[in-house]
C-alpha positions in Angstrom: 11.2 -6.7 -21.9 8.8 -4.4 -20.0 8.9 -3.1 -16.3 11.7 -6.2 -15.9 9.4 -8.9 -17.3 9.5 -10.4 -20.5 7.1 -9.6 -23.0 4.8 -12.8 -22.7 4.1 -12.2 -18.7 3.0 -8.6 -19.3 -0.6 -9.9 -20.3 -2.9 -10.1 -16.5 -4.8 -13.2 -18.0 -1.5 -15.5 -18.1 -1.4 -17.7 -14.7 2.0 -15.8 -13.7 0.6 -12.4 -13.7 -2.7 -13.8 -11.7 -0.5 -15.4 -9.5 1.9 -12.5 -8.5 -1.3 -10.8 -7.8 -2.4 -13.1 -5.4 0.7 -12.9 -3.5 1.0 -8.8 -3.6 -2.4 -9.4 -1.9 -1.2 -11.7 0.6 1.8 -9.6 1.4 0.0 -6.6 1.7 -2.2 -8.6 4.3 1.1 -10.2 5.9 2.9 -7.0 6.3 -0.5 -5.4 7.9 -0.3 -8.1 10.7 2.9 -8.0 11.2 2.8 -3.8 10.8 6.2 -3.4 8.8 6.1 -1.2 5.7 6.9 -2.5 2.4 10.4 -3.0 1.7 11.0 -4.0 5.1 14.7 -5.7 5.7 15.2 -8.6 6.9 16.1 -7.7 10.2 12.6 -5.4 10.5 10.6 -8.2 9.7 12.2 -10.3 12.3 12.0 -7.7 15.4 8.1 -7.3 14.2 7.7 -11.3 14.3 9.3 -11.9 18.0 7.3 -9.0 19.0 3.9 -9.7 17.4 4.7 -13.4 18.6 5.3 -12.5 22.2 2.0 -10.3 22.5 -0.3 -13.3 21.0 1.6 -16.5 22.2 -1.1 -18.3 23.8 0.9 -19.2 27.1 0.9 -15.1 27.1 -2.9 -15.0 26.7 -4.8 -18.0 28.8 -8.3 -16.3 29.0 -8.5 -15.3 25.2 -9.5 -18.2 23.3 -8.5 -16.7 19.4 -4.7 -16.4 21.0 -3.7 -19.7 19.2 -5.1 -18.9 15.8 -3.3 -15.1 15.9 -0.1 -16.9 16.6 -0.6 -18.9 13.9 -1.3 -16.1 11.7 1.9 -14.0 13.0 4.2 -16.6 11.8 2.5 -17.4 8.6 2.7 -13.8 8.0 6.5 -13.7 9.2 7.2 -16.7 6.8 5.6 -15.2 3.8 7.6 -11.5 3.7 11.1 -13.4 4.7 10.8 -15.9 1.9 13.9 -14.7 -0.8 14.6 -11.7 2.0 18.2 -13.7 2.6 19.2 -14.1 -1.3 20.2 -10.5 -2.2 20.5 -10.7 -6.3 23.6 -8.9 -6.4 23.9 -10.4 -10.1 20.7 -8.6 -11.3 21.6 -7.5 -15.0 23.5 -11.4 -15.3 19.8 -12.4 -14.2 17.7 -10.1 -16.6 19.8 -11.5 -19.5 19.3 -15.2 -18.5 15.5 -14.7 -17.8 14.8 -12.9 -21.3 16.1 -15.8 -23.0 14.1 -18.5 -21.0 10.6 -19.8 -22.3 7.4 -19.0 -20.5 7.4 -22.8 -19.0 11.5 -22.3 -18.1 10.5 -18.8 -16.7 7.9 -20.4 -14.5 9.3 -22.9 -13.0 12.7 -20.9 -12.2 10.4 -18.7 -10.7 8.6 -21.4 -8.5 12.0 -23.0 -7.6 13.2 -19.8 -6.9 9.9 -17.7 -4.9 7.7 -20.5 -4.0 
């Protein structure tokens, strides 16, 4: 096992690894529209969502015609940082050991049950 992955998803041309880069990317781009910092809890992320929501709600905006779209995109952006914010893994090593023993196709769909 290698910086908490098994040794099989280490590799950046297996679809896992090209995946999870995708969505660092589209966290990165989340957490710049909602502006919370990395890590953010739970509660953060919600307080930046009702604000960023108010602010481009379109009933808030009449005259600006890209108000619905921004709305949109605050609540995408809210949806993809809160997804597996509510499930602390309090059971982390229990975890490790069940994951190091999986198979990549076991792995990966645990992970896509789990993640999204």
């Amino acid at each position: 096992m290698r910086d908490g992955r098994p040794l099989w998803c280490v590799a950046m041309n297996d679809p896992f690894s090209q995946w999870r880069a995708r969505r660092k990317k589209l966290e990165a781009q989340a957490r710049r529209i909602l502006g919370v910092k990395e890590g953010a809890c739970l509660e953060d992320l919600k307080k930046a969502y009702r604000e960023q929501a108010r602010i481009t709600h379109p009933d808030t905006n009449p005259d600006d015609t890209q108000s619905h779209e921004k709305f949109i995109n605050v609540k995408a952006a809210f949806l993809v940082l809160a997804k597996g914010k509510e499930e602390e893994l309090a059971d982390a090593p229990e975890m490790a050991e069940m994951i190091e023993e999986m198979s990549q196709e076991e792995y990966m769909s645990w992970w896509v049950r789990k993640w999204g």
